[in-house]
C-alpha positions in Angstrom: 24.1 26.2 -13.3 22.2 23.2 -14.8 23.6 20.8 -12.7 23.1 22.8 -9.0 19.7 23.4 -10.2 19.2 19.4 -11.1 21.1 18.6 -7.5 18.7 20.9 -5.5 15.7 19.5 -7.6 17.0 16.2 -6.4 17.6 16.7 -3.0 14.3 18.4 -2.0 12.5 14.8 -3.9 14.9 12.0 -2.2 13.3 12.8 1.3 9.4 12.6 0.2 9.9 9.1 -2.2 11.6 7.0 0.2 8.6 8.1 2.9 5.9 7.7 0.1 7.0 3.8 0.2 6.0 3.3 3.7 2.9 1.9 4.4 0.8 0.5 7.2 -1.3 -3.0 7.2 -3.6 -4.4 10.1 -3.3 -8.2 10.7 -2.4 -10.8 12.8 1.5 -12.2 13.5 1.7 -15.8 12.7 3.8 -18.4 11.5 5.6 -19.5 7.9 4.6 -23.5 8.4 0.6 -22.5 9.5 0.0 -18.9 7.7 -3.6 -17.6 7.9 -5.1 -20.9 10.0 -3.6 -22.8 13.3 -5.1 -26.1 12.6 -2.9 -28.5 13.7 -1.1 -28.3 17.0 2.3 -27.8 16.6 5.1 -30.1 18.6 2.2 -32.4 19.4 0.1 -30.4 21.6 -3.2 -31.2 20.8 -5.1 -27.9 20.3 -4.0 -24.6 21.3 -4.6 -20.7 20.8 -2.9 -18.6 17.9 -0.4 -17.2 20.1 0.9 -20.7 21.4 0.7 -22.2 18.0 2.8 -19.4 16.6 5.5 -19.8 19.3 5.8 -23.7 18.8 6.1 -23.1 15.3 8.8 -20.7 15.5 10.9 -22.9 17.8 10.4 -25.4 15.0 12.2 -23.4 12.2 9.1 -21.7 10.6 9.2 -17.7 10.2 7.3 -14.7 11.5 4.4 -13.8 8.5 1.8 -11.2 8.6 -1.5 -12.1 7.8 -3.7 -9.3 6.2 -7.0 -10.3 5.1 -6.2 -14.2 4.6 -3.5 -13.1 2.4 0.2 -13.9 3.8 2.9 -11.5 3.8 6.4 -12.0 4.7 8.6 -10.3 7.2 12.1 -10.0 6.0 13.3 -8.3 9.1 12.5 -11.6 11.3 15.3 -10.7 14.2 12.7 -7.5 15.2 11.7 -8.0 18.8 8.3 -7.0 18.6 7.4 -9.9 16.4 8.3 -12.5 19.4 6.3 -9.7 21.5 3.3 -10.1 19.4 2.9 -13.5 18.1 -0.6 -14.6 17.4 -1.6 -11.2 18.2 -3.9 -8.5 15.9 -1.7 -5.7 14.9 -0.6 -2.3 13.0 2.8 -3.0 11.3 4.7 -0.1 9.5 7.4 -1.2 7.0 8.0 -0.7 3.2 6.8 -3.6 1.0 9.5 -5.1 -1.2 8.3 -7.7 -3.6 6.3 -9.7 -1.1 8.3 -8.9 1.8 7.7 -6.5 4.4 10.6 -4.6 6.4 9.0 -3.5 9.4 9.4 -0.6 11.2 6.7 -0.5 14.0 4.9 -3.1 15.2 2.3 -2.2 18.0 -1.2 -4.0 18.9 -4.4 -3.1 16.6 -7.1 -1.0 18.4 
C-alpha cells in the first residue's frame, strides 16, 4: 500500500518539475568567436551588421550564443533551425538551462 501510494505521489510530481525547469530569456542570437559585440568584420569584410557578422562567423567554425543582457549564454542544441533563421536577430528563446547551456525549444523574434 505504501509503495502505490509513493508511485502515485510520484507520478502526479514528474510532470510539474520537468516543466518548472523551463524558462524563457530575451536577447540577441550571435556568435561563439564575437559574443555580446561585432567589432571586427569577420572573413575580412570590413564593417558589417550583426546579422552578417553572425553568419560569417558561423561559416568560420564559431557557435550559435545567446546574448542576454551582455551576458553570453550557450546553445547546446546548435543543429536547431531557427538559430540560422535568426542570427543577429533580438529574440524570445524557450529552453531549460543546464550549467551554462541552453537547450532550446522555441526560438521566435522579440516583440
Amino acid at each position: 500500500m505504501k509503495t502505490a501510494l509513493f508511485l502515485s505521489c510520484a507520478l502526479l510530481l514528474a510532470p510539474s518539475l520537468s516543466l518548472a525547469a523551463e524558462q524563457t530569456w530575451t536577447g540577441k542570437i550571435s556568435d561563439s568567436a564575437c559574443g555580446a559585440k561585432h567589432e571586427e568584420a569577420a572573413e575580412g569584410e570590413g564593417v558589417m551588421p550583426d546579422r552578417e557578422c553572425t553568419q560569417a562567423c558561423i561559416r568560420g567554425g564559431s557557435k550559435y550564443v545567446l546574448v542576454v543582457g551582455g551576458k553570453v549564454l550557450q546553445i547546446a542544441n546548435q543543429e536547431n533551425k531557427d538559430l540560422a533563421t535568426h542570427a543577429g536577430h533580438l529574440v524570445k528563446v524557450t529552453g531549460e538551462l543546464n550549467g551554462s547551456a541552453i537547450t532550446a525549444s522555441t526560438i521566435e523574434m522579440a516583440r
